[in-house]
N, C-alpha and C positions, 0 to 999 in steps of 0.2 A: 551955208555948207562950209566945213571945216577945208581949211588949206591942203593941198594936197602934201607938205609936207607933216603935220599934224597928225591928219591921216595915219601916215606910213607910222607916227612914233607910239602911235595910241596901240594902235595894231601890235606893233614889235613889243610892247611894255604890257599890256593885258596877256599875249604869248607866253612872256617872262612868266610873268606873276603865275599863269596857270600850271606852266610847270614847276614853280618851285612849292604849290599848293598839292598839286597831284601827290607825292610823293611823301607828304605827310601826317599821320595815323590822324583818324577820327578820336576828338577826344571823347572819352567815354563817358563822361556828365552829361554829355545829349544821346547817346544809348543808353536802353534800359533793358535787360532781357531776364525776366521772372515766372521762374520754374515751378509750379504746382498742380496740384491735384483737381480732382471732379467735387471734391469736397467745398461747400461753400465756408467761405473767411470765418471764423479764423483760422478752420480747422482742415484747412485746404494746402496750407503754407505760400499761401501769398505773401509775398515779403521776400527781398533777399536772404538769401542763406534762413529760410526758414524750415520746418515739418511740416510736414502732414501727419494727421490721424492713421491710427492704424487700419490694415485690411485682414479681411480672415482669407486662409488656404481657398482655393478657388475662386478667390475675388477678379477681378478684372481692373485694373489699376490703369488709368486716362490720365498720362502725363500732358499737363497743356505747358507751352514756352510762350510766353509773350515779348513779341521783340518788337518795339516802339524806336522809333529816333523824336524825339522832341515832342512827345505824346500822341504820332502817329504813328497807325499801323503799318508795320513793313513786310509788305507779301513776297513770296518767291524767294525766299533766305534760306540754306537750307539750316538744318539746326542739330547738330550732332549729341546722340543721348549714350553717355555710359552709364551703364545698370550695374551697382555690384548689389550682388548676393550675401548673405549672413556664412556660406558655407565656400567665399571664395571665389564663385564663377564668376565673369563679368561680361557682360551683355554690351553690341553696338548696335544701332540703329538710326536711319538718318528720318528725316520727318519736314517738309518744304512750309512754310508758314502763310498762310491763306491770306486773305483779300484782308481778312481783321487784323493780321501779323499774326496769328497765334498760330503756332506746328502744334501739332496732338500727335500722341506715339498712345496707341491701346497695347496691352497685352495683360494674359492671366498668371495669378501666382500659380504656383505647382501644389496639387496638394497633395504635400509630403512634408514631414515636420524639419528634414534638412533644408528647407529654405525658413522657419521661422525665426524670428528675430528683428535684428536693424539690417534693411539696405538703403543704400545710399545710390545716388541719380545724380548726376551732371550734367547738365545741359550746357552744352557751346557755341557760338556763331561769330564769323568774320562777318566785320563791317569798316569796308573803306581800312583797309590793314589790322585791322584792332580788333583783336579776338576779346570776349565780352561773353564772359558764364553766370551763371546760379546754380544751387547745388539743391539738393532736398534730400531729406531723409523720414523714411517712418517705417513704425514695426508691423509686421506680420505675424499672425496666430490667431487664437481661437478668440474672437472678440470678448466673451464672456464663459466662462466655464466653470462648473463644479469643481472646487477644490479640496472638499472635506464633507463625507457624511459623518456625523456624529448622533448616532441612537440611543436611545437608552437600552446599557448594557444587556438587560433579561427584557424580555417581553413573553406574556401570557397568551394563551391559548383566548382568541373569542373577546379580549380586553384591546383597551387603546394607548399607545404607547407615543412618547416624542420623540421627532426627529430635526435635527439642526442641521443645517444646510446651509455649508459656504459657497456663497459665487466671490469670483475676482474679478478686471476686466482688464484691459490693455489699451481701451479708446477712450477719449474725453467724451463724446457725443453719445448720447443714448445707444445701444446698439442695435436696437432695431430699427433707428433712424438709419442708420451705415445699410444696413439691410435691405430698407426703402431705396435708396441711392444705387444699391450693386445687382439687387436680383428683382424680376418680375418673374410671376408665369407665363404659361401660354400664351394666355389672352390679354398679357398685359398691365395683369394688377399687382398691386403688395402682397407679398407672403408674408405681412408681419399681421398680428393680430394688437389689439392697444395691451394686452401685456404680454409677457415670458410665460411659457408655458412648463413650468417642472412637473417631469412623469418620475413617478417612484413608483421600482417594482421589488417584491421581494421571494426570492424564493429560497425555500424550506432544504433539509437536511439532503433531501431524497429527489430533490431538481422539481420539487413542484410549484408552481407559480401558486400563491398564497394572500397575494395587494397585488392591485396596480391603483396608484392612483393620481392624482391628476391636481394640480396646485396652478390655478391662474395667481400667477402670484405680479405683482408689480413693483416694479423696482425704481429708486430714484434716478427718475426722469431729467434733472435739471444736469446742462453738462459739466463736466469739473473743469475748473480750470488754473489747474496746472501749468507752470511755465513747459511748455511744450518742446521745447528744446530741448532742457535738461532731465524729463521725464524719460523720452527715447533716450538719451546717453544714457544713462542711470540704467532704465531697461533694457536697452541693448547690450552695455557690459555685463551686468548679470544676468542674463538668458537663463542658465540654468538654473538658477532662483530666483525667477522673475517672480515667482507668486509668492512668496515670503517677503522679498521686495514691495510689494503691491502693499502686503496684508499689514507690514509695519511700518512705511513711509507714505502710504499714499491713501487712506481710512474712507476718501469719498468714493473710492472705487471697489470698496470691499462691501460685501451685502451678507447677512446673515436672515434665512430664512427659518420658524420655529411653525411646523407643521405636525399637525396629531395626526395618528395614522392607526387602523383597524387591523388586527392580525386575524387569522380567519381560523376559529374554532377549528375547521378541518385540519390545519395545517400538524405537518408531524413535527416532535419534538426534536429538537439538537442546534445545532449551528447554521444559521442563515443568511444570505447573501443580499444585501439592501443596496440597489445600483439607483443612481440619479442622473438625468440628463434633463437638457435644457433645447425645445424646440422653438419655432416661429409661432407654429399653430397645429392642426392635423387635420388632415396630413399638412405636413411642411419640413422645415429644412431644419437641420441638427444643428445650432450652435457648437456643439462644442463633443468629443466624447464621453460615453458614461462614464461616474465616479460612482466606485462601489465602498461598500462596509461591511461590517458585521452585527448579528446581535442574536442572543440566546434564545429560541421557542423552548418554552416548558410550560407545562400544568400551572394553573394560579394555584394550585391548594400544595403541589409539591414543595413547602416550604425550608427544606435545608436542600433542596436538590439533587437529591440523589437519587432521579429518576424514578421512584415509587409513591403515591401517596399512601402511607401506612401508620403504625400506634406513636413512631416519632410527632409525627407533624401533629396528630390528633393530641396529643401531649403538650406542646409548644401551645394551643388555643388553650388548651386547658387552663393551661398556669396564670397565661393572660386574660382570660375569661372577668369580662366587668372593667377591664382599664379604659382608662380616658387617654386621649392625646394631652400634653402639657405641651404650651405654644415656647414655652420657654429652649425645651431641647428636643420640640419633637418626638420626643420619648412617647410610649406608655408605661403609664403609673397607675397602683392601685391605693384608695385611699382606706387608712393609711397602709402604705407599703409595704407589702411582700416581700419575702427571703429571694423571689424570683426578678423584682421590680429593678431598675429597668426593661420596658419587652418592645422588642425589634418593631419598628413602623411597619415591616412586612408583614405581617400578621392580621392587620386590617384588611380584609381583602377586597372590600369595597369603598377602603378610602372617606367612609363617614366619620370618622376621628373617635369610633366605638369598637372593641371587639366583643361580639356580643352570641345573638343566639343566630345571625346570616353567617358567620364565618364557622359555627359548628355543624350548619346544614348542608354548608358546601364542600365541606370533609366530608360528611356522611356520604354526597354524593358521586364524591371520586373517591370513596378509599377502597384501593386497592388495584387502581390504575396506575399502568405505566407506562413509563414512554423511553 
């Protein structure tokens, strides 16, 4: 047994020392406190000062904080989250961190387009004096959406015509995978289907629906991987051109879809309305809003357009009567060449690389229709 003076010095010196330890910060190399999403690594922003993947409007965004001191978890902390908005607002909420250390704060994005964009998340916590953050950032919008229908100009009555169809996207990860991750149904299951669903409908001069049709189309599946830091900066400064942004700095996120499409004999002639949207499945959830177009209904045999078929157009096969296609200019020619020769590839009206005795029966047949 120590002396009883011993005693008393050990006593008074351990006192000392506790007091002059009390009073000074936790160094922060044995905290760790890392702010990220529901999203699994790397697209979660695990890391300090990293992103996360984006969310689309009505998402539900699972901020989790993890606060460790020396690779264990520290429960009962509380962890303060500022939320800023793309249009300014900023959000507080506090969030206690569980038995694992990790605080979770849930809440939904608004769906309204004045929150898309970049926001930024801060998380905070006092430990032992020493305040100790991480920060996170990622965008909000439409994960994938139509940004350009592109038809061909004229389309005929009862003929099939192409259509080109831009999607862009704003997530590195699949987006039906984000999909899988944020929404179930009722009962519990995926609303995604294994591909993107594009519906094209179109309707005619006179508001009448004319197509719909339905494109399982699939899209590159592999995630891009973009330094995910500078993507959101990049796209969070230019919000308002994010999708021209997309379409010329970023090519793996851009998809171009080339789909043939039936116009319906019935349909009346003039100016028509080509709209595209992008679903889960069907029924299911809209990615993104319709993206509309345009493109001409007219008569196949009305060949200068001017709403009749009459002695013009039956005039024009005439002259051309017996030409060949020449691969060279697409032309037709007659051999050897006519006063008339060049004659317009429209004129072929079934596209066999002959004008011949089908394109003077299908005159007879409409002449004197109009639209």
């Amino acid at each position: 047994m120590l002396p009883q003076n011993t005693r008393v010095f050990f006593l008074v010196t351990f006192g000392f020392l506790c007091a002059l330890t009390a009073d000074l910060p936790v160094e922060k190399t044995e905290i760790l406190v890392d702010l990220y999403t529901q999203y699994s690594s790397p697209f979660g922003g695990q890391g300090l000062h990293m992103s996360s993947d984006a969310f689309p409007p009505y998402g539900v965004v699972e901020l989790r904080t993890n606060v460790t001191w020396r690779g264990d978890g520290v429960s009962g902390k509380p962890v303060l989250y500022t939320i800023e908005s793309p249009n300014g607002e900023t959000y507080f909420a506090i969030s206690y961190t569980q038995a694992n250390g990790i605080a979770i704060l849930k809440y939904s994005i608004p769906d309204s387009e004045d929150y898309f964009g970049q926001w930024f998340v801060n998380a905070s916590v006092d430990f032992g004096g020493t305040t100790v953050c991480d920060t996170l950032r990622f965008l909000v919008g439409w994960l994938v959406e139509v940004v350009e229908i592109d038809p061909t100009p004229i389309a005929c009555k009862g003929e099939t015509t192409t259509l080109n169809v831009t999607l862009a996207r704003i997530c590195m990860q699949d987006p039906r995978a984000i999909m899988d991750v944020l929404i179930k149904d009722s009962s519990g299951n995926l609303v995604t289907d294994n591909d993107l669903l594009l519906l094209i409908a179109i309707v005619d001069e006179l508001n009448q629906p004319v197509l719909t049709s339905k494109l399982e189309m699939s899209i590159d599946s592999e995630p891009a991987f973009y330094d995910l830091n500078e993507f959101i900066t990049n796209i969070g400064e230019h919000w308002i051109d994010h999708v021209k942004v997309v379409l010329t700095q970023y090519s793996a996120l851009a998809h171009v879809v080339i789909g043939d499409i039936s116009i319906s004999p019935c349909s009346f002639s003039g100016r028509a309305v080509v709209c595209a949207s992008l679903f889960t499945n069907l029924p299911g959830i809209a990615y993104c809003p319709e993206c509309s177009g345009h493109l001409w209904i007219t008569l196949q045999t009305d060949l200068d357009r001017n709403g009749e078929v009459n002695i013009a157009d039956v005039t024009k096969v005439a002259q051309a009567f017996g030409t060949e296609c020449v691969e060279i200019d697409g032309m037709y020619w007659h051999y050897p060449p006519c006063k008339y020769c060049p004659h317009d590839p429209i004129l072929d009206l079934n596209n066999d690389g002959n004008i011949d005795i089908f394109e003077v029966v299908l005159l007879a047949q409409n002449f004197g229709k109009t639209w």
